[in-house]
C-alpha angles and dihedrals in degrees: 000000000000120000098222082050088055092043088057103040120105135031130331128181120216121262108164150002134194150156115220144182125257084262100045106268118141116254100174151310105252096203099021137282082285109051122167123215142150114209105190115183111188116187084263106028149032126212134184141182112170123167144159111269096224093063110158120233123239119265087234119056107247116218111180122026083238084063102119092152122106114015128114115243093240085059089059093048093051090052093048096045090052095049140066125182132165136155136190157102119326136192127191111227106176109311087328115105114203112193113194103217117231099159128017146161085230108077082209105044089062109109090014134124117236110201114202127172106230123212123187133197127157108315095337130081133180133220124199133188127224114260116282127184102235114176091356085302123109118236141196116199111231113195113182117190141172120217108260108244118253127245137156135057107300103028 
């Protein structure tokens, strides 16, 4: 097995995330200076929840996850503007990480490929995007974790 692919293989809990500049300037937190987010690779399969902490709750309790009655269509927005979820396969090619999308909070993002640099240093790693262009600027995703830390028989 590769040694970046064991590096990278467990748990990690969300530290930070930011969009930057090309040269390193901060250009925004998506989700707040206080995300949450659990990123979980498994030899087979990545998976990864991230939202804002300060989410608002629905007006309406919700019961069942199948519950779609009584809320209001800006509450919904709201929910999926504060949260991002995808799982999928992955694959190591040098210290790029590719991650075939299967599910995903995303309708588009379902059946593509997200390409992320990884970097790995102790028990944190660091993912980057490839550059975008957001707003006419152009952009680079920097996602900072900490490996979650283990617990229970087996781990």
């Amino acid at each position: 097995m590769n040694h970046l692919v064991e590096q990278v293989l467990g748990d990690w809990d969300l530290v930070e995330w930011r969009t930057t500049t090309l040269a390193g300037a901060l250009v925004d937190h998506p989700f707040g200076d206080q995300p949450i987010g659990i990123l979980s690779l498994t030899p087979n399969v990545l998976h990864v929840q991230m939202m804002r902490s300060a989410r608002p709750s629905f007006t309406t309790p919700v019961v069942t996850a199948a519950d779609r009655t009584g809320r209001h269509p800006g509450e919904t927005v709201r929910a999926f503007e504060t949260f991002m979820a995808y799982s999928g396969t992955w694959a190591l090619d040098g210290d790029e990480l590719t991650t075939t999308v299967v599910v995903g909070l995303i309708p588009e993002w379902r059946g593509s490929q997200q390409r992320r640099t990884v970097e790995v240093a102790g028990d944190r790693l660091q993912l980057r995007s490839r550059p975008r262009v957001v707003a006419g600027t152009e952009q680079i995703g920097v996602l900072d974790w900490r490996r979650r830390p283990t617990s229970g028989a087996g781990r």
